[in-house]
C-alpha positions in Angstrom: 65.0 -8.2 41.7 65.7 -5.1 43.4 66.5 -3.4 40.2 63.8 -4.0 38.6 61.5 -3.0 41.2 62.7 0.3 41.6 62.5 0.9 37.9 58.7 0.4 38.1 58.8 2.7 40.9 60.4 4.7 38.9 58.0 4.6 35.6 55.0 4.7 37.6 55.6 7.7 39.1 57.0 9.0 35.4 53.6 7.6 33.7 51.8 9.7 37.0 53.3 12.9 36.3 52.6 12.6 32.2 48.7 11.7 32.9 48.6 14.2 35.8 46.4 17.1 33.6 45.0 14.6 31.5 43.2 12.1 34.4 41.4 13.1 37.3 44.3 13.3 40.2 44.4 12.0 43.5 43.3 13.9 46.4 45.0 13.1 49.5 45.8 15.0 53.1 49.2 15.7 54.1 52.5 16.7 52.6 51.7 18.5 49.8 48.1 19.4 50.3 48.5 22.8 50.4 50.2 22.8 46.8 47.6 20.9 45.3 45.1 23.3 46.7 46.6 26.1 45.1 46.7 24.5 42.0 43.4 23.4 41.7 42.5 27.7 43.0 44.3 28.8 40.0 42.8 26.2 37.6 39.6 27.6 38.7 40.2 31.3 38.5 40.8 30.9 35.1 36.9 29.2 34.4 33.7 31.6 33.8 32.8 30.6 37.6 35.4 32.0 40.1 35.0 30.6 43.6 37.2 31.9 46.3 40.4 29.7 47.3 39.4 29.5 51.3 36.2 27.7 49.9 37.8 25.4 47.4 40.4 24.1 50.3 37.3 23.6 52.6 35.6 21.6 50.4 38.9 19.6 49.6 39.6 19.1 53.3 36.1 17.4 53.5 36.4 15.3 50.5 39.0 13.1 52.9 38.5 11.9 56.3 41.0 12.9 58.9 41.4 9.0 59.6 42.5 8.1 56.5 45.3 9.9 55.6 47.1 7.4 54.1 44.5 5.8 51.9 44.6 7.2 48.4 41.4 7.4 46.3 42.0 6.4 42.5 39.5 7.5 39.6 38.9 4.6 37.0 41.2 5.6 34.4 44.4 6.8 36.2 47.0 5.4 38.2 45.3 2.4 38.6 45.6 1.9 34.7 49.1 2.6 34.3 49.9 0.4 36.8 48.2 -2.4 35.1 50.4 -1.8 32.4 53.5 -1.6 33.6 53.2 -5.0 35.4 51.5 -6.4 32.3 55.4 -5.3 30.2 57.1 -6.5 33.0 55.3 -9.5 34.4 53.8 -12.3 32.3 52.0 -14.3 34.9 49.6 -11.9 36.4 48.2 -14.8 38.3 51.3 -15.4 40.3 52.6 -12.3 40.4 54.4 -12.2 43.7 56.6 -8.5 43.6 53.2 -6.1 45.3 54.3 -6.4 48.7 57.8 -4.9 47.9 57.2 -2.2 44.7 54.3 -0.7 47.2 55.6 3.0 48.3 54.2 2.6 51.9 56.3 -0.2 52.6 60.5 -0.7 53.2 62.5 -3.3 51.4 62.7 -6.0 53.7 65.8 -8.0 52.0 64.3 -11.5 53.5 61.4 -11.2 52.1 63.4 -10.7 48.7 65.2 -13.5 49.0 62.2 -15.8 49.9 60.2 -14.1 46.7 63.1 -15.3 44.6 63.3 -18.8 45.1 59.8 -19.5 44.3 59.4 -17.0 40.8 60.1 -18.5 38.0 63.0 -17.2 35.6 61.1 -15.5 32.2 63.2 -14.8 29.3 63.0 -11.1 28.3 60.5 -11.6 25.5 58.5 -14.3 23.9 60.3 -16.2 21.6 59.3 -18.9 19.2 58.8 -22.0 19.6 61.8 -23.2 17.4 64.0 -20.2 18.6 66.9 -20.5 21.3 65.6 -18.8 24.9 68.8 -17.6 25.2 71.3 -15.5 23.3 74.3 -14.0 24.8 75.8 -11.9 21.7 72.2 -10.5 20.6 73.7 -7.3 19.7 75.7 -8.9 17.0 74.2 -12.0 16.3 70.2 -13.3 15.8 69.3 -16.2 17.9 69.9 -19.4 16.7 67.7 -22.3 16.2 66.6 -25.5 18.6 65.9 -28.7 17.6 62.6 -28.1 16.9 62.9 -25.2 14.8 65.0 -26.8 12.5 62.8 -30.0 12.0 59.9 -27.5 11.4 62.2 -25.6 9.1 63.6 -29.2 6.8 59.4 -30.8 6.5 58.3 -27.6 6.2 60.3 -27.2 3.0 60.1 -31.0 2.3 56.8 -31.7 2.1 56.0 -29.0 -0.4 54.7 -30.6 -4.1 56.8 -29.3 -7.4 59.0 -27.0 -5.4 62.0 -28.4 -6.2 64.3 -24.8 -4.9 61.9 -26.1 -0.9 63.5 -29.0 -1.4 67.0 -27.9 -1.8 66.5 -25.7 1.2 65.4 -28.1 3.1 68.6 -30.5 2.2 70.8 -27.1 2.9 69.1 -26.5 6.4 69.8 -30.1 7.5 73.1 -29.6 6.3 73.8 -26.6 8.4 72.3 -28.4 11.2 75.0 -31.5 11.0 77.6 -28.6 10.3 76.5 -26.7 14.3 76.3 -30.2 16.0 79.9 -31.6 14.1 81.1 -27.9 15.7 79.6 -28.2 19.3 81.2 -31.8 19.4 84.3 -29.9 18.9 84.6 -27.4 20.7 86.5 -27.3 23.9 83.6 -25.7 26.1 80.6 -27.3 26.2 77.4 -25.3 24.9 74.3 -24.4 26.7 72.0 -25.0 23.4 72.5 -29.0 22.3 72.1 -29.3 18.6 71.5 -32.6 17.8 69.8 -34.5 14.8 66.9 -36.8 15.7 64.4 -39.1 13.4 62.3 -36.5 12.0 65.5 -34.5 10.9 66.7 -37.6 9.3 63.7 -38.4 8.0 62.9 -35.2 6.4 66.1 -34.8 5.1 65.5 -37.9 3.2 61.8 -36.8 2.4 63.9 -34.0 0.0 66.9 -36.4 -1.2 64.0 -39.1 -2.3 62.2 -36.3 -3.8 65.6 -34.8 -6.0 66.4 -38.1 -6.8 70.1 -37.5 -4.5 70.2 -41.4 -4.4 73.9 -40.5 -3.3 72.8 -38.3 -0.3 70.1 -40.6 0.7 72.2 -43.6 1.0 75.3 -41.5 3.1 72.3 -40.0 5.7 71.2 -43.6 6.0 74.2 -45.3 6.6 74.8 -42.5 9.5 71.5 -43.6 11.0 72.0 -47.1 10.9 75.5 -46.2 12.7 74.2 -44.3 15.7 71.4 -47.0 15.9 73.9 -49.9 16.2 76.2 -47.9 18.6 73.1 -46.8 20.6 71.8 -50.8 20.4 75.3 -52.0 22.0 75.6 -49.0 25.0 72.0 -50.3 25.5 73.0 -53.9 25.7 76.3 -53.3 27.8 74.5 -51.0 30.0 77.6 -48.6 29.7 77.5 -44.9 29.4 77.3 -43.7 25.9 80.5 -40.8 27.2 82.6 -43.1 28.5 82.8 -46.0 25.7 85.6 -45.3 23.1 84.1 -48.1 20.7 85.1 -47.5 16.8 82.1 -48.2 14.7 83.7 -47.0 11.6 87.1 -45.9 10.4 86.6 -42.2 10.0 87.3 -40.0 12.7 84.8 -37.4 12.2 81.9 -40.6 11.9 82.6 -42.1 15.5 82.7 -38.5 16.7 78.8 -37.8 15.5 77.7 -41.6 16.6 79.2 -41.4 20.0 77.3 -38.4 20.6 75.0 -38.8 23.0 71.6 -38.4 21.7 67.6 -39.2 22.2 67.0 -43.0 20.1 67.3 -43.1 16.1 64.3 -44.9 15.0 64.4 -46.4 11.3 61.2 -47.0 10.3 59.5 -48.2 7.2 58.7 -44.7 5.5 62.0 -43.9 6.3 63.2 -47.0 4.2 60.8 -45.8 1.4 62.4 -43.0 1.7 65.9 -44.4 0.7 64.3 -46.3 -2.0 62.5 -43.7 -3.6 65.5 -41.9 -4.5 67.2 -45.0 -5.5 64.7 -45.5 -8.3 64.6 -41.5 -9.2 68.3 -41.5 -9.5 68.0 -44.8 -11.9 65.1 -43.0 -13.9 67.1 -40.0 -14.3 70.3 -42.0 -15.8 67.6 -43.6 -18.2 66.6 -40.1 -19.7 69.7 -38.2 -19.7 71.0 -41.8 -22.1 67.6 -41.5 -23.7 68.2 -38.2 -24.4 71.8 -38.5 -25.6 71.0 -41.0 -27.9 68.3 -38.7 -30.1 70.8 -36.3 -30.8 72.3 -36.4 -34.5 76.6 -36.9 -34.7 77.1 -33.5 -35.3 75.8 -32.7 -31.5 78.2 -35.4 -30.1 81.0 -33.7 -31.2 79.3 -30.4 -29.9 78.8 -31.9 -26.2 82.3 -33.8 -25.4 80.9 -33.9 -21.4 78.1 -36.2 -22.6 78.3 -39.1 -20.6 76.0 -42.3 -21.9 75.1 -45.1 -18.8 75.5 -48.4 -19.3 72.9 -50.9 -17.6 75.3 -51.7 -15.2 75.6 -48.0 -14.1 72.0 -47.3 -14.6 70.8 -50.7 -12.2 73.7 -49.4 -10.0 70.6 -47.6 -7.6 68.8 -49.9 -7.6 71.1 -52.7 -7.0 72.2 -50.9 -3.4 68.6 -50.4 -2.7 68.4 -54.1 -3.0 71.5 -54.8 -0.8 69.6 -52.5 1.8 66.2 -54.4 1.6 68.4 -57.5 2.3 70.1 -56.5 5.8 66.7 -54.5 6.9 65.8 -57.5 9.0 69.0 -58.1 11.1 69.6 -54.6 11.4 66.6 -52.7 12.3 64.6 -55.9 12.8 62.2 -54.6 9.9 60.5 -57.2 7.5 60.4 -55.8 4.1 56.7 -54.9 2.9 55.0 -54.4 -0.1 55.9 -50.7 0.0 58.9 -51.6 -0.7 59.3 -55.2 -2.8 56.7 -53.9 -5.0 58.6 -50.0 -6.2 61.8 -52.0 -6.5 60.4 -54.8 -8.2 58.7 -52.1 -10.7 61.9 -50.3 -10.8 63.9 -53.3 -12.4 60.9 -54.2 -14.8 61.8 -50.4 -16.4 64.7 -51.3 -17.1 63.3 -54.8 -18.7 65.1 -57.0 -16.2 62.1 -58.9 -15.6 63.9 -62.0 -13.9 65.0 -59.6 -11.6 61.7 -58.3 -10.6 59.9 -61.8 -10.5 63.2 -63.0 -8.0 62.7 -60.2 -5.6 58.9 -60.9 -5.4 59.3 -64.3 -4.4 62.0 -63.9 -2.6 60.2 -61.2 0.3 56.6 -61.7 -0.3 54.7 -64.9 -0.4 51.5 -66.2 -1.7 48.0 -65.8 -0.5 46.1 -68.4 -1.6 43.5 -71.3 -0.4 46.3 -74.4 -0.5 48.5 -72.1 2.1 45.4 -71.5 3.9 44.5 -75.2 3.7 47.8 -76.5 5.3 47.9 -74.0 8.2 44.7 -75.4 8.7 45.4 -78.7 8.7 48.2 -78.9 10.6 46.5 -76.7 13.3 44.1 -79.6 13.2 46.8 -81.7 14.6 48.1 -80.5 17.2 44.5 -79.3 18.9 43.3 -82.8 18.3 41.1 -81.5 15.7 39.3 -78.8 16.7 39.4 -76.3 14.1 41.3 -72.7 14.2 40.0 -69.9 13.0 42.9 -68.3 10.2 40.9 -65.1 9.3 43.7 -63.6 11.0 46.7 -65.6 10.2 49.4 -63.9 9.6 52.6 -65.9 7.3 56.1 -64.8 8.4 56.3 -63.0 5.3 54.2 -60.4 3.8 51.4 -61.5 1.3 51.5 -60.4 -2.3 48.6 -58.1 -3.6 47.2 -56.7 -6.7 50.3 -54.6 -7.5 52.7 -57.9 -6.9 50.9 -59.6 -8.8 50.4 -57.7 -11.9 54.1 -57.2 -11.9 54.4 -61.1 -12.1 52.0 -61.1 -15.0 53.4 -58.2 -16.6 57.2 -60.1 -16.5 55.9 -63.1 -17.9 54.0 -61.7 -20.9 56.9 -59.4 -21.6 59.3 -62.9 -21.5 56.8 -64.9 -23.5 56.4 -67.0 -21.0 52.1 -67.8 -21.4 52.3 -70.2 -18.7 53.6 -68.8 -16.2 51.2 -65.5 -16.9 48.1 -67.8 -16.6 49.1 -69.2 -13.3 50.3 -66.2 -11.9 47.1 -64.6 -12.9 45.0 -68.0 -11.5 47.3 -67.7 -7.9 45.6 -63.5 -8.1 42.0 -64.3 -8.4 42.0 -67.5 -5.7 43.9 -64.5 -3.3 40.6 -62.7 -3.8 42.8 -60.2 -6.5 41.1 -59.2 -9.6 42.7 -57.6 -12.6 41.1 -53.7 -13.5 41.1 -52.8 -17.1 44.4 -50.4 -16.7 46.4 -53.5 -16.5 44.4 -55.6 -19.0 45.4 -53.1 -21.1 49.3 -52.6 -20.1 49.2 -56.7 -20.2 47.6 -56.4 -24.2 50.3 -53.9 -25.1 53.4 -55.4 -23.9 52.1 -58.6 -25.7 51.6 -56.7 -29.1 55.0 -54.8 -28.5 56.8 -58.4 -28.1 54.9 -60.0 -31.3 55.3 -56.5 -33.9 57.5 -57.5 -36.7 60.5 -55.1 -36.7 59.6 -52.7 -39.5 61.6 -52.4 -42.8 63.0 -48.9 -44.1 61.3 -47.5 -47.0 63.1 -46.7 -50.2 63.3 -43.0 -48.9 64.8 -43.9 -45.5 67.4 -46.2 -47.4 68.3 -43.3 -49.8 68.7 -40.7 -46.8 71.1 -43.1 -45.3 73.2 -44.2 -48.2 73.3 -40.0 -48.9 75.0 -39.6 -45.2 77.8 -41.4 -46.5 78.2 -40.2 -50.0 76.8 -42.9 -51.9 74.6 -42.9 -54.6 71.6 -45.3 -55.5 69.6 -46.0 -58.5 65.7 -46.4 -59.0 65.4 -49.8 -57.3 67.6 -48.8 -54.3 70.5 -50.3 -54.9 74.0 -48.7 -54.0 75.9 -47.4 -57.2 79.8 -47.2 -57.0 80.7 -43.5 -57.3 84.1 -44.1 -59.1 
């Protein structure tokens, strides 16, 4: 504190002496008076007027009171000024600025006082940083500051949220990546760092924001299964009341996995977008096998031979996804005591009806969402009836221990049994979604109409020309009514 008080000693008195023919000067009796009155004689020799020098000192020794030698009078615009701006470079707080008593010139360094003036300021860093920047930086010649917490879960949803940016995304994926890379190293290291890096929800959740978005069905599930580790380790320190340090608990059998969980850190929280999340990429990841099969199979054999890395999916490998996404939906309950909404049923239901496993879909409907209809309605009622000897409840906000299905679950339902054939189970499905208050729009009359006439079209023969093309791929030859013709 001393030091930096005499160095704005030191460029006020520099800033005074620049400004000195520039700003009106202080005028002032005692040491030094007589200088400044022959400098102000000789300034004024020089002008059109000449005045003698006894006269100008006269008038300079009235201009200050003999009882007030140590007052200085300051023109707007000079010293006073500079000063203001030095304190404003050095001091942020002009409020609580505490340091006058001890810069002024008049006055000795009273180390006490010092001391006292310490304690109470608060310690600045030397400039203003960002938000998401690290206060401190020790190697700043050689190194940039690093990133907090908050800088990089700006940095991954800044780059995450952005629509048909698919090189954001990837960034975003990278900066999380780099992120788990600094905390794996702080864990590490011997001597423990000032600046804690450590991945909470919204890094999580932002990093899966960009997997679900890429399709990385891969990533997605590894980031979630390292969630639902530090929540379960996190859940049992909680329950035994133990410290998080001191517990060597094994939650998985990699070494570098119980050294992130045991970490300690502020709470994971796995919520339902997060689980959308993980889903989402699931059923971009199956799409993508779909096309790149698709595409495979439009290619002619010469462009087989052409492409020997072509790999074709079966429907085991293309449900694959979609089948862990399921496995997840399943365990969502016990885990993060999360019931399974129609967020979620509903994409994975449509997911498995893209690939036309339509009993699939109509299972997982039934099995995690439930009916809404007046018969469910009825026997909550009436058995509320019982037991408060008949008065009658009001169930306009009765909630079942399972979701209810809506439009979307339903048309998925009807969809399933069209595409199967199955006209009975269409009609009730579709008499369950109009007593639920559900209507059908034209979009899925019309999806409902086409699958029918897709299931009922006659497979088409080949013309004559198609049959000769064909029989011309292997060599053969044909006569007028299309029938093969032995070369030999």
């Amino acid at each position: 504190m001393r030091l930096s008080s005499s160095l704005l000693v030191l460029l006020i008195h520099s800033l005074q002496l620049c400004t000195i023919h520039s700003f009106s000067i202080t005028v002032r009796n005692g040491v030094g008076s007589a200088e400044f009155a022959t400098r102000l004689s000789a300034k004024k020799s020089r002008s059109p007027r000449k005045e003698n020098t006894s006269s100008s000192e006269e008038k300079e020794e009235e201009v200050v009171p003999d009882n007030q030698e140590n007052l200085q009078k300051t023109i707007s615009g000079g010293p006073s000024t500079i000063y203001s701006m030095a304190r404003r470079m050095l001091v942020w707080d002009d409020q609580d600025y505490q340091m006058r008593k001890v810069l002024n010139d008049s006055s000795e360094y009273n180390e006490e006082m010092i001391a006292n003036i310490t304690k109470t300021s608060k310690v600045l860093p030397k400039w203003h940083p960002h938000e998401g920047i690290a206060d401190s930086n020790p190697n700043f010649r050689t190194s940039p500051p690093i990133m907090n917490n908050k800088g990089y879960a700006k940095a991954i949803f800044r780059n995450a949220r952005k629509n048909n940016q698919p090189s954001l995304w990837r960034h975003s994926l990278r900066t999380y990546n780099k992120m788990r890379d600094v905390e794996i190293e702080q864990a590490r290291a011997t001597s423990p760092s000032k600046l804690k890096i450590r991945r909470q929800s919204i890094h999580f959740h932002g990093a899966l924001v960009a997997c679900s978005k890429l399709g990385l069905w891969r990533e997605a599930v590894t980031i979630y299964e390292e969630m639902k580790h530090i929540q379960l380790y996190q859940k049992q320190q909680s329950e035994a009341n133990t410290d998080v340090a001191a517990t060597n608990d094994k939650v998985s059998d990699d070494d570098l996995q119980n050294l992130i969980v045991q970490l300690p850190r502020k709470p994971i929280d796995v919520n339902a977008y997060i689980v959308q999340c993980l889903i989402k990429a699931c059923i971009i990841g199956m799409k993508y096998r779909v096309h790149h099969q698709k595409k495979s199979e439009g290619n002619d054999a010469s462009s087989h031979s052409s492409k020997p890395n072509e790999y074709y999916y079966t429907i085991e490998e293309q449900r694959e996804p979609l089948d862990i996404a399921a496995s997840i939906l399943q365990s969502l309950e016990e885990v993060h005591d999360l019931i399974p909404n129609n967020m979620h049923v509903n994409a994975l239901a449509a997911a498995y009806q893209y690939l036309n496993l339509n009993e699939d879909a109509s299972a997982l409907l039934d099995k995690y969402l439930v009916d809404d209809n007046q018969e469910e309605k009825s026997a909550v009622n009436s058995a509320a009836n019982y037991l408060t000897n008949g008065e009658t409840l009001d169930l306009s906000e009765y909630q079942p221990s399972k979701p209810r299905k809506d439009e979307a679950s339903y048309n998925i339902l009807i969809q399933n049994s069209v595409a199967r054939g199955d006209w009975g189970s269409a009609i009730d499905n579709l008499k369950m979604m109009t007593e639920s208050g559900h209507y059908p729009k034209s979009k899925s009359l019309n999806i409902w109409s086409e699958t029918a006439a897709k299931r009922e079209r006659r497979s088409s023969k080949s013309t004559w020309v198609k049959q000769r093309e064909e029989i011309l791929m292997y060599d053969g030859s044909i006569n007028l009514k299309g029938n093969v013709k032995d070369s030999n």
